[in-house]
C-alpha positions as a Markdown table, in Angstrom:
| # | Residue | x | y | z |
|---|---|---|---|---|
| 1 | Unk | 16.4 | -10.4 | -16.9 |
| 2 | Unk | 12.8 | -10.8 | -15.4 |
| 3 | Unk | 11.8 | -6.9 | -16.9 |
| 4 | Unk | 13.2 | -8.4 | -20.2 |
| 5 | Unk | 10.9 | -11.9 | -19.8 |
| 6 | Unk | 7.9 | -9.8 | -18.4 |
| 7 | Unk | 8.4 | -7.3 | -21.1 |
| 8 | Unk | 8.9 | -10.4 | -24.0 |
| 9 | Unk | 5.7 | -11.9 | -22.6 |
| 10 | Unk | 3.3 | -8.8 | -22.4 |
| 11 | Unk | 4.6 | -7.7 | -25.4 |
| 12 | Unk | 3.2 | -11.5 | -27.0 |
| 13 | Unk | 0.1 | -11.0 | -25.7 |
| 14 | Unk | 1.4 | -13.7 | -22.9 |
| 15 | Unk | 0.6 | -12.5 | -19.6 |
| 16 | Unk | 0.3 | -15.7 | -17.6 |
| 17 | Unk | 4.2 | -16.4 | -18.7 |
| 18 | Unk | 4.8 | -13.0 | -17.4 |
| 19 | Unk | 3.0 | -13.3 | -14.0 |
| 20 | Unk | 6.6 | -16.0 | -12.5 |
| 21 | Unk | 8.7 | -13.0 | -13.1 |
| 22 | Unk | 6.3 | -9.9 | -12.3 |
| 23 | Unk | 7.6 | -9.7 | -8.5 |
| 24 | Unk | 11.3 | -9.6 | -9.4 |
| 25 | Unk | 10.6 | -7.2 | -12.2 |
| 26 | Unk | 8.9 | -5.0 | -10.0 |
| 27 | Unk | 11.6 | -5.0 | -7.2 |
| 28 | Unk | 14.2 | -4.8 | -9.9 |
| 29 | Unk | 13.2 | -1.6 | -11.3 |
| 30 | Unk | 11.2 | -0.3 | -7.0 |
| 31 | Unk | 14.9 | -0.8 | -5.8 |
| 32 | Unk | 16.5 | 0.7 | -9.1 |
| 33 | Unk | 14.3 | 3.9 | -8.4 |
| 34 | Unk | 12.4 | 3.1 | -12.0 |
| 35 | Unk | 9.5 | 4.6 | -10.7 |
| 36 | Unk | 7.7 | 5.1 | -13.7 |
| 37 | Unk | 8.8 | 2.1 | -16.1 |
| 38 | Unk | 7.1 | 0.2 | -12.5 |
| 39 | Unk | 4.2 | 1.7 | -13.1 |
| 40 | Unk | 3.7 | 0.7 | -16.4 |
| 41 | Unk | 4.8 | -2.8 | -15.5 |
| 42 | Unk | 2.0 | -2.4 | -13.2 |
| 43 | Unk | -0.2 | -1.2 | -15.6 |
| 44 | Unk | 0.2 | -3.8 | -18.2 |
| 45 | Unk | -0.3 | -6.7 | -15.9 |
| 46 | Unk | -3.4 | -4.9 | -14.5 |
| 47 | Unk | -4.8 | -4.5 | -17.9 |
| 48 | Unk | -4.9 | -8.0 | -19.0 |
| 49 | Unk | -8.3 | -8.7 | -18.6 |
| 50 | Unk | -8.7 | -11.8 | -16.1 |
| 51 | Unk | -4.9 | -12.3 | -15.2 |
| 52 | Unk | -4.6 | -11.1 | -11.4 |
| 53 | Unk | -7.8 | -11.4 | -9.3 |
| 54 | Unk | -8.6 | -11.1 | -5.7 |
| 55 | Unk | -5.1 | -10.9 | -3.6 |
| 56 | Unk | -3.2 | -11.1 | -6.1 |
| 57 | Unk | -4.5 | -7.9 | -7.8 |
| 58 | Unk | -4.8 | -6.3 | -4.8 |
| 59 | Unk | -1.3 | -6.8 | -4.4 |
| 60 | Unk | 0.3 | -5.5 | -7.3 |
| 61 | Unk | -1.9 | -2.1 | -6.8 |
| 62 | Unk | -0.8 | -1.3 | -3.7 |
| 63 | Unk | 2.7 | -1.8 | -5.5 |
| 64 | Unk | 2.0 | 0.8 | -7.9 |
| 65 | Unk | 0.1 | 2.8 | -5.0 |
| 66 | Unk | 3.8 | 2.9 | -3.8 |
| 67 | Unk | 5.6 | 4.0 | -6.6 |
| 68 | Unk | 2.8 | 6.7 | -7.2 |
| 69 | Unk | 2.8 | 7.7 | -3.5 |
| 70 | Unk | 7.0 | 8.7 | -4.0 |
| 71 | Unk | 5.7 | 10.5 | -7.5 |
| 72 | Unk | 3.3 | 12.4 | -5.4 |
| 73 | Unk | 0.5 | 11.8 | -8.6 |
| 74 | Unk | -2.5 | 11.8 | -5.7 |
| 75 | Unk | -5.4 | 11.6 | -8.5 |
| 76 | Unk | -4.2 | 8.4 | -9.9 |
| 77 | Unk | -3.3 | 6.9 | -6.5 |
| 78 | Unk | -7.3 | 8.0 | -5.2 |
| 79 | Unk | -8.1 | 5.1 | -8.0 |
| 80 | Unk | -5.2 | 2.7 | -7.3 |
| 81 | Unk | -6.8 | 2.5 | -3.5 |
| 82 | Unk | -10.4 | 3.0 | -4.5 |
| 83 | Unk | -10.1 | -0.3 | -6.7 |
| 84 | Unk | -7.9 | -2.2 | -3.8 |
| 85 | Unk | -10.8 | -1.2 | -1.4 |
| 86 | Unk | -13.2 | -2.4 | -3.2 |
| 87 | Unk | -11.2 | -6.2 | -3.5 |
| 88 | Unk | -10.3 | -6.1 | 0.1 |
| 89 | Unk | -14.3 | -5.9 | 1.1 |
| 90 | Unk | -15.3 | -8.0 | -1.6 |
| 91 | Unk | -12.4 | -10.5 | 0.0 |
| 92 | Unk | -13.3 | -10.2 | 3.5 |
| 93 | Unk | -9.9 | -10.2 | 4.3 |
| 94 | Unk | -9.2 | -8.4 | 7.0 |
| 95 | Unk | -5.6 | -8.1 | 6.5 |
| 96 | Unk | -6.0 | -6.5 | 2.7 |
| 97 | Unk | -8.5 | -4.0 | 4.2 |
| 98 | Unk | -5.9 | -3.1 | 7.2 |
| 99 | Unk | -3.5 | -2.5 | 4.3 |
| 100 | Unk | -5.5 | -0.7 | 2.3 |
| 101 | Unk | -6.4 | 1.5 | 5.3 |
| 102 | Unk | -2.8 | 2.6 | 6.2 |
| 103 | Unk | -2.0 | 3.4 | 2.5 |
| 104 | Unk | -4.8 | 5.6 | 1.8 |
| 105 | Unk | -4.0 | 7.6 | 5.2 |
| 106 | Unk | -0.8 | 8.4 | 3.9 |
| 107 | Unk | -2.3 | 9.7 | 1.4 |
| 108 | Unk | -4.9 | 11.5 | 2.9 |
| 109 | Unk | -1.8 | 13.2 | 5.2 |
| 110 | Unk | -0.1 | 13.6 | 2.0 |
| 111 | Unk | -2.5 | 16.0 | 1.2 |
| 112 | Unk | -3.1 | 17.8 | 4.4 |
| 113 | Unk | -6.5 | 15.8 | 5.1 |
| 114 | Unk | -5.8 | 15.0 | 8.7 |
| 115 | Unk | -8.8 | 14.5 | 10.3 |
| 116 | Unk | -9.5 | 12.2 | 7.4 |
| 117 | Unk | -6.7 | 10.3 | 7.5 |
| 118 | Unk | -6.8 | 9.9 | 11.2 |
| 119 | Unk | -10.2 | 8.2 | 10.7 |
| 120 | Unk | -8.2 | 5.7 | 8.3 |
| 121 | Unk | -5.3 | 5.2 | 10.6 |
| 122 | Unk | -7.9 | 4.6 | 13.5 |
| 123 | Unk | -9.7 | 1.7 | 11.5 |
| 124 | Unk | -6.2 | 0.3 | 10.3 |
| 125 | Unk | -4.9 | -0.1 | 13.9 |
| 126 | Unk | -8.4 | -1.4 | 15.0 |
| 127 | Unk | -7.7 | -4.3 | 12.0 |
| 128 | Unk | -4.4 | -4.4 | 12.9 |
| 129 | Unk | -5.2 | -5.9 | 16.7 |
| 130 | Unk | -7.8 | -7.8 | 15.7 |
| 131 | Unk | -5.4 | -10.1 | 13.1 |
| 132 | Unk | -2.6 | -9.8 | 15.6 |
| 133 | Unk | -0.3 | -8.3 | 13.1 |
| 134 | Unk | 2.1 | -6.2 | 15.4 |
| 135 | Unk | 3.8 | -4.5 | 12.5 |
| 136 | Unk | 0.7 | -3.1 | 10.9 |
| 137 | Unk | -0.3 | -2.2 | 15.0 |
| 138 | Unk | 3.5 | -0.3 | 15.2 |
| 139 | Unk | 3.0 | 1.4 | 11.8 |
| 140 | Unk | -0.4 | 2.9 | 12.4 |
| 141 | Unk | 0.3 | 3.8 | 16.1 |
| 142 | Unk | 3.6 | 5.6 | 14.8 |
| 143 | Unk | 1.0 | 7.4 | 11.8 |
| 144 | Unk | -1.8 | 8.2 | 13.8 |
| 145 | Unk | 1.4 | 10.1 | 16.0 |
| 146 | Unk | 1.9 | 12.1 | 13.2 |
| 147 | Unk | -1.5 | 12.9 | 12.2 |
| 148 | Unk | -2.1 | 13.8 | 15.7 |
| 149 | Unk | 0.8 | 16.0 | 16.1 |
| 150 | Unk | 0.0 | 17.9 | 12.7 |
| 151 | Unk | -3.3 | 18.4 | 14.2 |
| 152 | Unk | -1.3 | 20.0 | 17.2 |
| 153 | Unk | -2.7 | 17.4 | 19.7 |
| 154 | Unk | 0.2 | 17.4 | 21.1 |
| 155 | Unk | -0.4 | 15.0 | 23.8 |
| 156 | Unk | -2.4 | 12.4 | 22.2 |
| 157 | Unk | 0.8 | 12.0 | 20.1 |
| 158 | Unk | 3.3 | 11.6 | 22.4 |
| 159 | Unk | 1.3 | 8.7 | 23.9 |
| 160 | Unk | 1.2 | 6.7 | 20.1 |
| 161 | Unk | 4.7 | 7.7 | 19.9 |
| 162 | Unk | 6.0 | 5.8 | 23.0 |
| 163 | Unk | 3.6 | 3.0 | 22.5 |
| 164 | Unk | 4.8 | 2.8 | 19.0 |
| 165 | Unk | 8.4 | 2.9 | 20.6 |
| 166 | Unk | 7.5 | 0.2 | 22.8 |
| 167 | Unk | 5.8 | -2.0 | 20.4 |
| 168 | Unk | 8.8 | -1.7 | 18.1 |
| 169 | Unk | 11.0 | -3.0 | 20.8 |
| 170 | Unk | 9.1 | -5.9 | 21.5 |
| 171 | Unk | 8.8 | -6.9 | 17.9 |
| 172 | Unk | 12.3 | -6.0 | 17.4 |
């Protein structure tokens, strides 16, 4: 029902009616592996000038960053997470930039840009602590790991490995 309203409303040339049901619409179709038709749910929200700004824009493209990190379409997620940079340090907030720093080193390691993306993963953990949020701390110890240990530092992984252990077991 809300991919029928949001598609009614965008169709109208409605948007703000649309914006209630956009969340719904999008995790309707994310959990219903409709990968593409929430990607062009994205689109047409993003595309009516003046109708998301600021965190809530920012928001909806790192959910079509998602969708086109699982489609593997790196060209148009390099713009998604160019344009979500570039709200996060207009914002200030430090919690959209520590986002927007783990999403584009998955990307990066998507691509076999390790060193790059370990620069990213190193600035999201560094956010991460500083706003206290231990989730975004677990996920980019767990990633820098991985980066690490496809840069055959073998060692250096192994350590964010067992402290991403441990600080998944005291966040549960």
């Amino acid at each position: 029902l809300c991919v029928d309203l949001c598609d009614h409303f965008f169709r109208g040339a409605q948007g703000g009616r649309a914006l209630p049901y956009l969340h719904a619409a999008l995790d309707y179709l994310e959990e219903a592996y409709q990968n593409d038709s929430a990607i062009a749910m994205s689109n047409r929200c993003l595309d009516v000038p003046g109708l998301l700004e600021g965190a809530a824009r920012f928001k909806v493209l790192l959910r079509k960053n998602s969708r086109l990190e699982l489609l593997g379409r790196r060209g148009a997620q390099e713009a998604v997470l160019a344009e979500a940079r570039a709200l996060a340090e207009e914002s200030g907030d430090k919690a959209l930039l520590s986002d927007v720093e783990g999403a584009t080193a998955r990307m990066l390691s998507a691509v076999g840009r390790y060193e790059d993306a370990r620069e990213h993963l190193r600035r999201h953990l560094v956010i991460a602590r500083e706003i206290g949020d231990r989730q975004g701390e677990y996920a980019a110890t767990g990633n820098l790991g991985n980066v690490l240990s496809r840069l055959a530092r073998y060692e250096e992984a192994r350590e964010h490995y067992e402290r991403a252990l441990a600080i998944a077991r005291e966040i549960g």
